[in-house]
VEXNUDO-906687 format. One line per 8 residues: number of its first residue (from 1); for each residue x, y, z of C-alpha. Coordinates in pm, 1 decimal. Layout:
N
NUM	X Y Z ~ ...
//
This chain:
119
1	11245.8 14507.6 5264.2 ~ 11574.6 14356.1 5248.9 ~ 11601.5 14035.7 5103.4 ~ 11895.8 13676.8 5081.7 ~ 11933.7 13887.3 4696.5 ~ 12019.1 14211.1 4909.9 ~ 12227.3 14071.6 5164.9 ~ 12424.9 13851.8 4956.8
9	12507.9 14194.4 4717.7 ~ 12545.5 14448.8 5027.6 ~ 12795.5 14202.2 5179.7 ~ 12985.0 14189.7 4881.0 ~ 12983.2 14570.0 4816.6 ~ 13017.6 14634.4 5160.2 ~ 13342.4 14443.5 5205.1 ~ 13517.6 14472.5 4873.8
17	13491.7 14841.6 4967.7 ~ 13648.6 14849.4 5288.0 ~ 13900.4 14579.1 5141.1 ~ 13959.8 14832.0 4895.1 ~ 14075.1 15078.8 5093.8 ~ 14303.8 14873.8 5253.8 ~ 14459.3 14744.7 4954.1 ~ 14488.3 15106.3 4845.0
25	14708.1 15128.9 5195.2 ~ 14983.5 14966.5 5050.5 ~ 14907.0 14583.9 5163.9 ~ 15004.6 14498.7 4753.6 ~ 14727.6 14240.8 4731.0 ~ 14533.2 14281.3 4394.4 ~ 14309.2 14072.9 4466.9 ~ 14196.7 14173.8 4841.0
33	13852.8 14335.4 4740.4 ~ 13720.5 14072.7 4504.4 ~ 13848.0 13800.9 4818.7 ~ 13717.2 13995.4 5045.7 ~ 13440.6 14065.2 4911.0 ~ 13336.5 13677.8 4849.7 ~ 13406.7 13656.3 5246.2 ~ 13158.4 13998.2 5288.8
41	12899.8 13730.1 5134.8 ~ 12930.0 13455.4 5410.4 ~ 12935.6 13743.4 5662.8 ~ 12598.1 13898.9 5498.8 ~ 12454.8 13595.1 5522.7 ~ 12546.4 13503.2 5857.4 ~ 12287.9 13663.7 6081.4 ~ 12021.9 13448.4 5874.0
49	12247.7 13094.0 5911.9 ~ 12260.1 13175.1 6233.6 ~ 11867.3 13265.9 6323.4 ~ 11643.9 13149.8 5999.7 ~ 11425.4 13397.1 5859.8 ~ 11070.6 13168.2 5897.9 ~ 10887.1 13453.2 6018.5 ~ 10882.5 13805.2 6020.9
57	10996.4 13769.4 6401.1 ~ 11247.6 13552.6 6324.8 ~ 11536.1 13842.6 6463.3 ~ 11657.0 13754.2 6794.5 ~ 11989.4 13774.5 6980.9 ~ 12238.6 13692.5 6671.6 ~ 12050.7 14027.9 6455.8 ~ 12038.8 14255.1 6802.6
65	12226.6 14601.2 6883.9 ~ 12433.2 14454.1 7086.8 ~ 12558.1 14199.9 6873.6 ~ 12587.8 14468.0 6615.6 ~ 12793.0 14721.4 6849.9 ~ 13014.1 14407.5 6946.6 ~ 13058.4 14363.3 6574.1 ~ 13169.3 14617.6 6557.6
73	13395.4 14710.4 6801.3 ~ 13588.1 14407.4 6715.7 ~ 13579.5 14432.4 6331.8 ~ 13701.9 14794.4 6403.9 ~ 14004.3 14652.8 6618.3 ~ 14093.7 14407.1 6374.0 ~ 14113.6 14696.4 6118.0 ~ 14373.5 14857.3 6346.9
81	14539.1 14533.4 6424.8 ~ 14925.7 14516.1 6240.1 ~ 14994.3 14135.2 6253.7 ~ 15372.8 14010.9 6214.6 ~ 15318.8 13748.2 5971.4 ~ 15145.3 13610.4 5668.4 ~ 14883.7 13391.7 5912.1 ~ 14792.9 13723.5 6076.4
89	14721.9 13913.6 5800.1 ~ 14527.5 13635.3 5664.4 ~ 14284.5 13612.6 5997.2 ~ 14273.7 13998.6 5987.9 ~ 14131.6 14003.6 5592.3 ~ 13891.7 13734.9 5709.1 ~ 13783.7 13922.5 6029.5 ~ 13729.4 14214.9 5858.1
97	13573.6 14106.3 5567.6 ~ 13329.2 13868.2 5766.8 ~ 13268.7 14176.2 6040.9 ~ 13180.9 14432.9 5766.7 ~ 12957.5 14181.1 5580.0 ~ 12785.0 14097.6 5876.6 ~ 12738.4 14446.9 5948.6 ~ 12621.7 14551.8 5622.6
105	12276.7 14263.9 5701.9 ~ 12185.7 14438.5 6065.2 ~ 12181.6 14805.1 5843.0 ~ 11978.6 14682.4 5607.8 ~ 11742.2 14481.3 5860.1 ~ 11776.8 14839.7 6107.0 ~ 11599.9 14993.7 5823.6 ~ 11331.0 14776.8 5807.9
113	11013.5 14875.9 6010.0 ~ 11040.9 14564.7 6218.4 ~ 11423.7 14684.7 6332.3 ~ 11621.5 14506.7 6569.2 ~ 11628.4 14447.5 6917.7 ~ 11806.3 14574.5 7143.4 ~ 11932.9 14190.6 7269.6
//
């Protein structure tokens, strides 16, 4: 069962990963996966800020499918995204890193035998 312990780590693996890669790229920012990967923790968290985890029902809208395949789809076109300037490159890094972390909480909580819900 996935736990705030879990979350907080998956985020940060999750996104330092990706952030990785990207660095790798050529973006020449040392320090991209350990930022993003901080960010990956806020984003792992997220689903739980968002709906509180006081029961074992507690998953609603914000830890759904649908939120997860919007997630998705928009952390995935942010990864594509080539901004023209410092600012844009900065709200891409957070988009991603925030996307993948929050990503990283619905696969852990899909794997649970309670799931999530479709909406």
């Amino acid at each position: 069962m996935a736990n705030a312990t879990l979350h907080t780590v998956a985020g940060f693996a999750a996104s330092a990963t990706v952030l990785a890669i990207e660095e790798r790229k050529g973006t020449k920012q040392p320090a991209l996966p350990l930022a993003g990967g901080l960010i990956g923790v806020v984003g792992g968290k997220l689903p739980d800020l968002l709906e509180p985890a006081t029961s074992p029902n507690h998953r609603r809208f914000c830890h759904s499918a649908v939120v997860a395949v919007t997630v998705g789809i928009a952390t995935y076109k942010l990864y594509q995204w080539q901004p023209t300037d410092a600012w844009g490159e900065f709200l891409r890094i957070l988009g991603i890193a925030l996307g993948v972390g929050y990503l990283s909480h619905l696969a852990l909580d899909l794997a649970t035998p309670k799931g999530l819900p479709l909406v």
